[in-house]
N, C-alpha and C positions, 0 to 999 in steps of 0.2 A: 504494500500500500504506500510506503513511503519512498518505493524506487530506491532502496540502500541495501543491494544485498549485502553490504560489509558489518551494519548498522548493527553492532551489537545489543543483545539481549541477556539483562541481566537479572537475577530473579531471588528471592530465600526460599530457602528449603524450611518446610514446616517446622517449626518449633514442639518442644514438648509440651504435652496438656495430661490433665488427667491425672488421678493418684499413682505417684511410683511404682511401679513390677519390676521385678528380678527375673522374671519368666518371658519367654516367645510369646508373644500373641498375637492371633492372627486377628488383625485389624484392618480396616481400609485407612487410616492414617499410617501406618508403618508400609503399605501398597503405594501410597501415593508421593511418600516422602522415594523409595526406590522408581518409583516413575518420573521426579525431578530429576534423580540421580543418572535416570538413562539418557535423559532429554539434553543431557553437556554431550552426546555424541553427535546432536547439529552444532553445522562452524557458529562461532560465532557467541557463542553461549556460557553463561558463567551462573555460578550457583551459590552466593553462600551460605554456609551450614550456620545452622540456629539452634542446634540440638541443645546447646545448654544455656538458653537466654530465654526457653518458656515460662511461662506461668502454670503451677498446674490448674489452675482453675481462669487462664484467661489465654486466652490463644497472643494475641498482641505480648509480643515481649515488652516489659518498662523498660530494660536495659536497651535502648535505640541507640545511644551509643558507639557501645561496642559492635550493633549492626552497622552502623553507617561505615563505622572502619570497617568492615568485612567488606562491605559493597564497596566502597572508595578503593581497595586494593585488588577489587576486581576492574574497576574500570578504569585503574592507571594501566593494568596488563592490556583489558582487548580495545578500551574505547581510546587510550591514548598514548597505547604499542610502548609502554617500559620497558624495559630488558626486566623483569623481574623475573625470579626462582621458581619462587614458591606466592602462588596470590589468593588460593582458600587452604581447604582442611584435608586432609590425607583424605585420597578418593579410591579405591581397588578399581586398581589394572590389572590385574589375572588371580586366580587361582587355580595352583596346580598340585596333584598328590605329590607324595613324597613317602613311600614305607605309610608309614603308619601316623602322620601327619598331614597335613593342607599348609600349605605356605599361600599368603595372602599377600601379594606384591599390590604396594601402593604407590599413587602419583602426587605429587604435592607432600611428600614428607619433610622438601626442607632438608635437613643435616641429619636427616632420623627421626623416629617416631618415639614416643616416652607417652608416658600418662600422666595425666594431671594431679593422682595424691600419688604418683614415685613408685606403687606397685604393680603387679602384673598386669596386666591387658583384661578386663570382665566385658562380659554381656556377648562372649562369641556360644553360637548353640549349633551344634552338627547334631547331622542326624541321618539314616538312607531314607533314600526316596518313600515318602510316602510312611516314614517310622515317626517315634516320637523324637523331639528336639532333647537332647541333654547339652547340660551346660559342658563348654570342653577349656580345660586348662587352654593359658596360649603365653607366651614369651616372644619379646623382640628381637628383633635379629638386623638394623639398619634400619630400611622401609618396609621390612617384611614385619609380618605376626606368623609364625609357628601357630598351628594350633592343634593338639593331641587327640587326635582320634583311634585308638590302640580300639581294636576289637571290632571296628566296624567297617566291614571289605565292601570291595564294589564302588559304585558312582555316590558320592558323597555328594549333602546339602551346607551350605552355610549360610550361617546369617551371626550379622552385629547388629547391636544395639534394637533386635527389634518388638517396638511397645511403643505406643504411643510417648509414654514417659519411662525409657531406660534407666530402670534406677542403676548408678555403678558405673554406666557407659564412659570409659574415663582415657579413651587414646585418642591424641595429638599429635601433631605435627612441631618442629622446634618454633614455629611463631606463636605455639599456644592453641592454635587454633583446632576444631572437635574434629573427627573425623565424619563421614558422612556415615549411616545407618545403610545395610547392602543387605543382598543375598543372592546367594551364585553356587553352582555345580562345579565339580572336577568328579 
């Protein structure tokens, strides 16, 4: 409509709502938040994540903020071509098996991934096609997450952070910033 195919598009990923869970659940907010996530594979497109700037009882984040820096470092990278590194929140760009793990390779890590209270990586849930979700240890490794799947052969599910409200959801990229909430096969 406005004759700019260049003309980026920049957008937030749903914020958290809702009382905390520790568990998968299958929601249309955690469906839609990964439909933003897909939606950065048109040119042109930027996404920042808001996973931990919700309200649980109000969708509009108060911390505006720290959103406008998220969005401002998106559109010094596509609307006004910086050289920048790293300009959202670790994104998965593959996962592949490995023995008796899932390596989750991310884009946007910056100098490596860490979490935000310095411990392990929470909220990753594997599981085979169509079984139940259990929660699975996970460890860092650069931009990768290891994540422990010992006992469960075949094509593998994963998913992070997903709930409307992730309690726990706690891996970053080195500018701080959240990672996005996915879920993908190997």
């Amino acid at each position: 409509a406005f004759r700019r195919p260049d003309l980026p598009f920049l957008f937030v990923q749903l914020p958290l709502i809702g009382p905390p869970s520790p568990a998968v659940e299958e929601s249309g907010w955690a469906a839609v938040r990964e439909a933003q996530r897909r939606a950065l594979a048109l040119p042109g497109t930027g996404m920042a994540i808001a996973l931990d700037l919700g309200e649980w009882n109000d969708l509009h984040p108060a911390n505006k903020r720290d959103l406008g820096l998220r969005l401002a470092l998106l559109a010094r990278k596509l609307a006004y071509r910086e050289k920048l590194d790293t300009w959202t929140g670790p994104l998965l760009e593959r996962l592949e098996r490995e023995g008796s793990t899932l390596r989750a390779r991310f884009s946007q890590a910056g100098e490596g991934l860490s979490t935000s209270d310095g411990k392990a990586p929470r909220r990753f849930h594997v599981r085979r096609p169509e079984g139940p979700w259990r929660e699975a240890e996970a460890r860092i490794e650069g931009s990768s997450v290891v994540v422990d799947c010992a006992g469960l052969a075949g094509t593998l599910e994963l998913r992070y952070a997903w709930a409307p409200n992730p309690e726990g959801a706690n891996l970053r990229n080195s500018l701080g910033l959240p990672a996005s909430p996915f879920e993908a096969r190997a």
